[in-house]
C-alpha positions in Angstrom: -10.9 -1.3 14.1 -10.2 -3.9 11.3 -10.6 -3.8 7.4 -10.9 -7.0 7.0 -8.2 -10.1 6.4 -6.2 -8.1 3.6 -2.6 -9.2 2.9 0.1 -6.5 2.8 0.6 -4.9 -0.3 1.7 -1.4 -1.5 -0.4 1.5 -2.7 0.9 0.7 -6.7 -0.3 -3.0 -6.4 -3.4 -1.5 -4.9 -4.4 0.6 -7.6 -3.0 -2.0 -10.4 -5.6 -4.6 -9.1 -8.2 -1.9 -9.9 -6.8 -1.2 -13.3 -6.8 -5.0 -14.2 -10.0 -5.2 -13.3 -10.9 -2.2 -15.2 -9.0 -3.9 -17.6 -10.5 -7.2 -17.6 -14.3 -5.6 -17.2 -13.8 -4.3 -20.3 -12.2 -7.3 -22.1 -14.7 -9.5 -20.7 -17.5 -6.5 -22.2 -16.0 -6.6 -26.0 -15.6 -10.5 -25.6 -19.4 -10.1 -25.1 -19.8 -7.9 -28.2 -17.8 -9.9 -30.4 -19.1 -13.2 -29.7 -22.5 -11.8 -30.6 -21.7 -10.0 -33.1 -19.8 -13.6 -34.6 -23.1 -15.1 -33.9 -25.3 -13.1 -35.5 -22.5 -13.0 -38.6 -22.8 -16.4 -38.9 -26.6 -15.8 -38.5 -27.2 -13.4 -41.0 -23.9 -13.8 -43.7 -22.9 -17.2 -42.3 -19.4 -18.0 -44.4 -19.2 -22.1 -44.8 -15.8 -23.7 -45.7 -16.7 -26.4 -48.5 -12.7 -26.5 -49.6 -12.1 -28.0 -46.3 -15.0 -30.4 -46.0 -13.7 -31.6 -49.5 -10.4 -32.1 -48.5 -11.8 -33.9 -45.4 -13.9 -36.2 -47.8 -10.8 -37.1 -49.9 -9.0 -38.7 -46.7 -11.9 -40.3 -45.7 -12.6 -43.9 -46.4 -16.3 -44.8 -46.7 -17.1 -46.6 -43.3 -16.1 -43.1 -41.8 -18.2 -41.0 -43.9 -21.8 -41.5 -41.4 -18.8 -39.9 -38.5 -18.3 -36.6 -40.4 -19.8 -34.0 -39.2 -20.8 -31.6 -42.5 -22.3 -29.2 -40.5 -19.5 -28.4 -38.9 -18.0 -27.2 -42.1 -21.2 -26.0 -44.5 -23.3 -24.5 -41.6 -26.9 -25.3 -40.3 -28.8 -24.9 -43.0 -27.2 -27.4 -45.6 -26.7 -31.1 -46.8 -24.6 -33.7 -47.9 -24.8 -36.5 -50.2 -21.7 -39.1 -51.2 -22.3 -40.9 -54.4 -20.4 -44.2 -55.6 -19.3 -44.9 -59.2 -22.6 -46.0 -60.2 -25.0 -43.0 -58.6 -25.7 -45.1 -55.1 -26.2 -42.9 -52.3 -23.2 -43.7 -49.8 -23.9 -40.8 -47.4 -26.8 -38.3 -47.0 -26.3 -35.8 -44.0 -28.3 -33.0 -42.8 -31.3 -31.9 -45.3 -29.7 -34.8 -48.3 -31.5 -37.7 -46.0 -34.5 -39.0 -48.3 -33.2 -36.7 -51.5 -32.1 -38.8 -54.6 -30.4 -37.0 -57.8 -31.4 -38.9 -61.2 -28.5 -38.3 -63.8 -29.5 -35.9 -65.9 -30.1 -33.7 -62.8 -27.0 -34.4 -61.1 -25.5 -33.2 -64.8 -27.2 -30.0 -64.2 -25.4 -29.5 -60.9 -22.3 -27.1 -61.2 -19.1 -28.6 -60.6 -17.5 -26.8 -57.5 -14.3 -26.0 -59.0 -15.8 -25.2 -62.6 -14.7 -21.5 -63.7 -18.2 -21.2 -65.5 -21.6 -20.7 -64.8 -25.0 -21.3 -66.7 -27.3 -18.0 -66.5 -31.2 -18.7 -67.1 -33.8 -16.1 -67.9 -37.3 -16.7 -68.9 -37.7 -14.3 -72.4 -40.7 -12.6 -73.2 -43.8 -14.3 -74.6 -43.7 -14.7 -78.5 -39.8 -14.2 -78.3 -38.0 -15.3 -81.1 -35.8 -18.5 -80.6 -37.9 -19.7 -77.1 -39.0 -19.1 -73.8 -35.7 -19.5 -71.8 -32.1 -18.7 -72.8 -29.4 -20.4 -71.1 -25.8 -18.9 -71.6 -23.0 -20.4 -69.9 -20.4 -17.2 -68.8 -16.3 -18.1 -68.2 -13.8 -15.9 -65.4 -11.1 -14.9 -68.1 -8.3 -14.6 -66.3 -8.9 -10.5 -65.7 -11.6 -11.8 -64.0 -14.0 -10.7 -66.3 -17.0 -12.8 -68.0 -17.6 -13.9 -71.5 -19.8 -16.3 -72.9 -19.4 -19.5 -74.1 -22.3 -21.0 -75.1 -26.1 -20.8 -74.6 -29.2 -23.0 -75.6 -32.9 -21.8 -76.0 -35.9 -23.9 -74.3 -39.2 -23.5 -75.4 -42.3 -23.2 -72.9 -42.0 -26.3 -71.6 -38.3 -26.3 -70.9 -37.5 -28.9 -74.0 -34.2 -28.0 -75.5 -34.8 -26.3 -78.5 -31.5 -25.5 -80.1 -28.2 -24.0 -78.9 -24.4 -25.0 -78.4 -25.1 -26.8 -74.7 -27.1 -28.9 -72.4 -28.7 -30.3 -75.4 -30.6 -33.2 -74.3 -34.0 -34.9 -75.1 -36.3 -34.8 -71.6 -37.5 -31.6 -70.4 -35.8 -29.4 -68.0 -37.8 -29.5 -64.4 -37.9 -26.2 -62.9 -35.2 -27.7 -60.5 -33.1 -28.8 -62.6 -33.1 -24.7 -64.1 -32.1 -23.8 -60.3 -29.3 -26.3 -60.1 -28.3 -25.2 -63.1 -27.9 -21.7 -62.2 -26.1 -23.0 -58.5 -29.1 -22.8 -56.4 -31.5 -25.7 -54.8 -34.7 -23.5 -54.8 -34.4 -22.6 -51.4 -31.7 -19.4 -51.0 -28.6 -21.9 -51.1 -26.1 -22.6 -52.9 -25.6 -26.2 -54.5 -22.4 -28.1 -55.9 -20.8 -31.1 -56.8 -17.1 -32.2 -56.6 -15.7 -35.8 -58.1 -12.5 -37.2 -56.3 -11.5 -40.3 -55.4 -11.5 -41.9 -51.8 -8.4 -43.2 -49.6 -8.8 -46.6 -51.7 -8.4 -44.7 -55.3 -12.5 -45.5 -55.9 -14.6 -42.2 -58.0 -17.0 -40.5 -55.3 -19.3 -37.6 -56.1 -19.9 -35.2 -53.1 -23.2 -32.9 -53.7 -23.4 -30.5 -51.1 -25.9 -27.0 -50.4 -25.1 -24.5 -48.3 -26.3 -21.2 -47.2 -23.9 -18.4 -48.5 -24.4 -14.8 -47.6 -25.2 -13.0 -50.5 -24.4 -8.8 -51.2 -28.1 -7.6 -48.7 -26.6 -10.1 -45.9 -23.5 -8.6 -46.2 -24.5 -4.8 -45.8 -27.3 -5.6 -43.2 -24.1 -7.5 -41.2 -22.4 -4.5 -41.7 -24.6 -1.9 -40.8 -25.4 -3.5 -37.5 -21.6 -3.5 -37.0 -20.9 -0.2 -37.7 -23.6 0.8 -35.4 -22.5 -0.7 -32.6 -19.6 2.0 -32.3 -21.5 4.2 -31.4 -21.9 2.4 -27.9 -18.4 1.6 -27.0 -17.9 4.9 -25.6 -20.9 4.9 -23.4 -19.7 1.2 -22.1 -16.5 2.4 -21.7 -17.5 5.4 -19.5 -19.9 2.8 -17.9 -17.1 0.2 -17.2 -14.9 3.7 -15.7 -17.6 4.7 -13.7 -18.1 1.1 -11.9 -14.4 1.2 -11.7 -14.1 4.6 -9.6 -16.9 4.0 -7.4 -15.5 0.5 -6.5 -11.7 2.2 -6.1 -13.6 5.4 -4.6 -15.3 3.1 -1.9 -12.0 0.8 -1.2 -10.4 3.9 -0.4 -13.5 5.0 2.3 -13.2 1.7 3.7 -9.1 2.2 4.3 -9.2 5.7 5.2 -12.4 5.1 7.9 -10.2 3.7 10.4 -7.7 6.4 9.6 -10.7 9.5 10.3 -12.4 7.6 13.3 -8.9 7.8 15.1 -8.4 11.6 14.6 -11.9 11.6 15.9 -11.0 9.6 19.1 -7.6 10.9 19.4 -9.4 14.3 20.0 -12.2 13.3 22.2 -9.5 11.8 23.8 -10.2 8.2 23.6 -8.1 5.5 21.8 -7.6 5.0 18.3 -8.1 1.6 17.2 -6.0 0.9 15.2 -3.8 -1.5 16.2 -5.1 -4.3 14.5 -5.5 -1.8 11.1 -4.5 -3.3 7.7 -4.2 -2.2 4.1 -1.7 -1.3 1.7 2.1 -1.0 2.8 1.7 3.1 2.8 -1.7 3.2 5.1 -0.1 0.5 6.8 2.8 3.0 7.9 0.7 6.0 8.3 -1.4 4.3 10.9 1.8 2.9 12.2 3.0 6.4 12.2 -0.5 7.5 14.0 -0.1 5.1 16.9 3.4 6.0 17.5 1.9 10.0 17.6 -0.6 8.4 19.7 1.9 7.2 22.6 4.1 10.0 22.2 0.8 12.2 23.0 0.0 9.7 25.9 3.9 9.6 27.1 3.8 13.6 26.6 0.1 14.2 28.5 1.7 11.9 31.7 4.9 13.9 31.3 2.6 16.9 31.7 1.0 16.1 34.3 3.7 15.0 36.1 5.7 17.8 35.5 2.6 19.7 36.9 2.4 18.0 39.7 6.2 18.3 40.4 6.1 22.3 40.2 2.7 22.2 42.7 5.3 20.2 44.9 7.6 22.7 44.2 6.0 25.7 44.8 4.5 24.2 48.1 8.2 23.2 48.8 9.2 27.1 48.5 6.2 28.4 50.7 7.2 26.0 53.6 10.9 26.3 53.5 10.6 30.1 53.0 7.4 30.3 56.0 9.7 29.6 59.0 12.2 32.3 58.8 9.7 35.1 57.3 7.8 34.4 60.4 10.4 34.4 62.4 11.8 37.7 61.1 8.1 39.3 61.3 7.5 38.4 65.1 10.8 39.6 66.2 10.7 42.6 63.7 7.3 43.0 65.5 8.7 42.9 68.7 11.4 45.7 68.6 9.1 47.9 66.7 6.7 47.7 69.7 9.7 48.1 72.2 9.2 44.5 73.5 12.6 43.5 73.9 14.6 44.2 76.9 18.1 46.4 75.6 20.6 43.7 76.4 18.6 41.2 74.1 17.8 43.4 71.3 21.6 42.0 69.5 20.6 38.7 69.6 17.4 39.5 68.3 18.4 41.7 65.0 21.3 38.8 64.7 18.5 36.2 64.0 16.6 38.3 62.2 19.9 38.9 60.3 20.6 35.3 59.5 16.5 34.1 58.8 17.4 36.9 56.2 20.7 35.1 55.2 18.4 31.5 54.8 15.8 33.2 52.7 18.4 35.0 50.5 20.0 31.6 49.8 16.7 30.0 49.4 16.3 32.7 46.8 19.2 32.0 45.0 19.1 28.6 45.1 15.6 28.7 43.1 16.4 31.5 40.8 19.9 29.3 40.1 17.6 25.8 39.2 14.9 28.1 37.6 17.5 29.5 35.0 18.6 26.1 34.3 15.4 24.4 33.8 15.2 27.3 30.5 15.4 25.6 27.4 17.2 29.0 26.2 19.8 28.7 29.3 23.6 29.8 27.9 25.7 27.6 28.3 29.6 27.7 26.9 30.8 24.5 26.6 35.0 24.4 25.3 37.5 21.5 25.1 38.8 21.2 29.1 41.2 18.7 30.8 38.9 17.3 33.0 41.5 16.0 35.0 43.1 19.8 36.0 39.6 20.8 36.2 38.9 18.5 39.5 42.9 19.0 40.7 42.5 22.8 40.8 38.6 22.7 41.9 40.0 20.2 45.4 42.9 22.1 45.8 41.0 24.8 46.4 38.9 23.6 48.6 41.6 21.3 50.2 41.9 24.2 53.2 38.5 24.5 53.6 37.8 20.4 53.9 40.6 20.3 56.6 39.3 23.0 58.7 36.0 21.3 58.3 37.2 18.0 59.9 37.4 16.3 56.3 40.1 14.4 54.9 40.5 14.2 51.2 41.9 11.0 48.8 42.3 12.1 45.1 43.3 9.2 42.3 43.6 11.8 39.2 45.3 10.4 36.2 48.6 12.6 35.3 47.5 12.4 31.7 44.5 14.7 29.9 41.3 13.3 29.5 39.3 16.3 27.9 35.7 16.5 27.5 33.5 20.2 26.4 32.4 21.7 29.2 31.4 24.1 31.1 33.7 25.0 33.3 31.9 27.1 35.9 28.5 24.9 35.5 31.0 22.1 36.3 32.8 23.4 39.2 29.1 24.2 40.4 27.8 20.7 40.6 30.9 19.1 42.1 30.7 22.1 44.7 27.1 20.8 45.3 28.0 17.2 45.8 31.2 18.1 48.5 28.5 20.8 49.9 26.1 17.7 50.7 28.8 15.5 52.0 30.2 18.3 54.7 26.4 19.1 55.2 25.6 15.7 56.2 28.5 14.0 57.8 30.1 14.7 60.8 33.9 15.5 61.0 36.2 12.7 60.5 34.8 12.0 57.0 37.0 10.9 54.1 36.5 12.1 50.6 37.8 10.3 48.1 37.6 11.8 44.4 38.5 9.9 41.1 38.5 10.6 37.4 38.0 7.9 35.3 37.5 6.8 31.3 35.3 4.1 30.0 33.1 3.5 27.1 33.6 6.8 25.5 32.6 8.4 28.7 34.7 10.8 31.2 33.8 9.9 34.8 34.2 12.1 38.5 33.7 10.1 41.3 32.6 11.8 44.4 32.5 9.5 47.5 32.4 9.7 51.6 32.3 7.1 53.6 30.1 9.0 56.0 26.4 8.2 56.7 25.0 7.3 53.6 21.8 8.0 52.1 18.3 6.1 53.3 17.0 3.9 51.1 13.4 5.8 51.4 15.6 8.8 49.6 17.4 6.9 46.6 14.7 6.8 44.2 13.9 10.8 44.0 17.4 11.8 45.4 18.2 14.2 42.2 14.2 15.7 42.4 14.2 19.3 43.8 13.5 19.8 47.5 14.5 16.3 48.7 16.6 16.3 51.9 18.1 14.0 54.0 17.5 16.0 57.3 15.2 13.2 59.2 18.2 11.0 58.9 21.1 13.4 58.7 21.1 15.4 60.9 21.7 18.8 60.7 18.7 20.0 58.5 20.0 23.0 56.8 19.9 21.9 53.6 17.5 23.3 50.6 17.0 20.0 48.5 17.9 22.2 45.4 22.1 21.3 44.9 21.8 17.8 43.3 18.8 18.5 41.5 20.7 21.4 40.2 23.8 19.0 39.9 21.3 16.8 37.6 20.6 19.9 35.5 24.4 20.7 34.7 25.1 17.4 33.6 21.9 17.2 32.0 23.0 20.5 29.6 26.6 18.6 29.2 24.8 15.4 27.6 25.6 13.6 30.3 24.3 12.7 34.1 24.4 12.0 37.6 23.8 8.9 39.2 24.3 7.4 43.2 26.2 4.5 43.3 25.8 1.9 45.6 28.7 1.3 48.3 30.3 -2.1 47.9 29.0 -5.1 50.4 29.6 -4.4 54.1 31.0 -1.1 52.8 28.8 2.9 53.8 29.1 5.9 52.6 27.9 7.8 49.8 29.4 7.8 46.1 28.1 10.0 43.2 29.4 9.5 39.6 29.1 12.4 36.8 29.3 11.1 33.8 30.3 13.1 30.7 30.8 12.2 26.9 34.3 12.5 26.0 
């Protein structure tokens, strides 16, 4: 079951990618805002930049003035006219195409970096003086305003008397806007003298909408209410964010549940091709390994099953013979069968089918107590070479009378190893018991103790009859005998794989070797760590 083509990554990269793109939804939200919120500033309380436009205009020579771009710097709604020395139109961008200012109107014009202003107000009828005051106010340096001169016009806007503007024509009703800085339309309207790249008097008239104080709030107000939303986008954005993390995570951890699902119904878990971040990486990793340890474990089981069935039926068979034996002839003297001369014989094979179940007995009830996972065992520092000099010497006598001969190659120095010295003495008593059991008289023994790779090693060998082939692979499993090919057929299959057992409990093992080339016989070596 796949996830799809992810590369590996760990579980903190994992859960950073989501918080940058928490991150950046949110960024990419308030970029949003503030671009609109910019747009419909400049929409509603637009904020022009004449100082640099006039700047601009003072480095610019008077073939490059149709390239300018004054709407870059005064806004949309505005215009720009360039005059020469002489009141010639050099330049009109924007609303200034077609407009023409006649002298005494471009006088009326407010010079951009004047630190006055003229104020007009049409005074009531019959007012003393005329029907429009002009004052002109000054910014004192406090920034306050004082007044420093005025003129009266009377209904037809003809200077009437005053300190300023004193002229002959009549004022046009435009000219009383300019005056005042506006064009009649909202905007605000300037002039500024300077002098081009080649030292030659230009005058720049430019209008331009500026917010006034109403912009200004209704900007504001539309601002300050847009607080009130950031926290339901930002739960918004958070929201998106978990389910998105919330169903990455489903997606990782489905492959994960569907294999606990198969692994009990007892079908495989998919997930060897699984991929994700480093951590769900391992633990479906780890879950696979569970999975063939299970697997492993269940054939184990069932092996092991099918080993005690063999075992058991093993038991019945080899203990079936001699209980019916004892039975019929049991039977027999109990029903006076037996002639008197014969009835010896008959309790004496009765006595020894006895004698062969006992030991079958023992035999099981000594692997079964090994086989416990509790089983005692007391394991001390011994020499093992003394062990296996005293164990043959001991059993020199017996050998001899047997037919046997016996060849020892025991180091005279120690090699010690922790073990159990009866256990031990039991499984070498096993292997001599086999070779006596199945070889005839005549048989050399040979016995070494040896030391390699951190390993103590007792070498059993005969160079009797050897073992079939058909025999090596389950030789140390319980109730395999050599009898077909052996002869004598007395044996219970149970002394190597109790031999196995012992050196099994030691940490170490048992194992046939093979006899060199042209060479019989029989060699066991148990191995023990040192």
């Amino acid at each position: 079951m796949r996830t799809g083509g992810r590369r590996k990554e760990d579980l903190f990269r994992f859960l950073a990618e989501n918080y940058v793109f928490f991150t950046i939804m949110n960024l990419v939200i308030l970029t949003g805002i503030y671009l609109a919120l910019s747009a419909y500033g400049n929409h509603v309380a637009p904020t022009p930049s004449p100082d640099a436009l006039l700047e601009t205009l003072s480095k610019t020579a008077d073939r490059e003035l149709g390239r300018l771009a004054s709407v870059s710097f005064l806004g949309k709604d505005s215009g720009l006219m360039i005059l020469d020395g002489e009141g010639n139109v050099l330049c009109a961008q924007q609303d200034a195409q077609g407009k023409h200012f006649s002298g005494e109107t471009l006088a009326c014009i407010p010079e951009y970096t004047a630190d006055s202003r003229v104020l007009a107000a049409e005074l009531p009828e019959n007012a003393q003086g005329g029907s429009y005051l002009l004052t002109r106010a000054q910014y004192l340096e406090d920034g306050s305003l004082t007044v420093t001169g005025y003129a009266f016009l009377d209904e037809n806007r003809v200077w009437r008397s005053g300190t300023i503007l004193k002229r002959e024509t009549p004022f046009t009703k435009e000219e009383l806007e300019y005056l005042m800085g506006r064009d009649g339309q909202g905007r605000s309207i300037y002039r500024h003298s300077y002098e081009n790249p080649d030292g030659l008097p230009r005058t720049a008239v430019f209008w331009m909408r500026e917010a006034g104080s109403e912009q200004y709030r209704l900007f504001y107000r539309v601002a300050d209410s847009i607080k009130w939303f950031l926290l339901p986008i930002y739960l918004g954005t958070a929201a998106v964010c978990i389910l998105w993390l919330s169903r990455r995570v489903r997606r990782l951890l489905a492959p994960l549940n569907a294999a606990a699902a198969n692994l009990a119904a007892d079908r495989p878990s998919g997930l060897q091709d699984y991929e994700g971040p480093v951590e769900f990486k391992e633990l479906a990793d780890n879950f696979l390994h569970l999975e063939r340890a299970l697997q492993e474990s269940e054939r184990e089981r069932r092996r092991l099953d099918g080993e005690r069935r063999k075992l058991l039926s093993d038991i019945s068979h080899d203990l079936k013979t001699p209980v019916t034996v004892i039975r019929g002839y049991a039977a027999a003297l109990r029903d006076g069968l037996i002639a008197p001369e014969d009835e010896k014989k008959y309790l004496d094979t009765i006595a020894g089918r006895a004698e062969r179940v006992n030991e079958l007995l023992l035999t099981f009830h000594e692997y079964s107590r090994l086989d416990r996972p509790d089983m005692p065992i007391n394991k001390r520092p011994e020499d093992l070479c003394g062990l296996v000099r005293e164990f043959f010497a001991e059993k020199y006598q017996e050998l001899e009378l047997a037919g046997f001969e016996v060849e020892a190659f025991i180091p005279d120095r120690a090699i010690r190893a922790d073990a159990d010295r009866a256990l031990l003495r039991r499984a070498m008593e096993n292997i001599v018991n086999n070779a006596v059991l199945y070889n005839p008289p005549g048989t050399r023994l040979t016995v070494e103790v040896t030391e390699e790779e951190g390993q103590a090693g007792i070498l059993i060998a005969d160079d009797g009859c050897g073992i079939p082939q058909e025999l090596k692979e389950n030789l140390f499993r319980p109730f395999v005998t050599g009898d077909a090919a052996r002869g004598s057929g007395h044996g219970s299959g149970l002394g190597l794989a109790i031999t196995a057992k012992i050196l099994e409990l030691h940490g170490g093992s048992v194992r046939l070797q093979e006899p060199p080339p042209g060479g019989k016989g029989t060699a066991f070596r148990l191995l023990l760590p040192i």
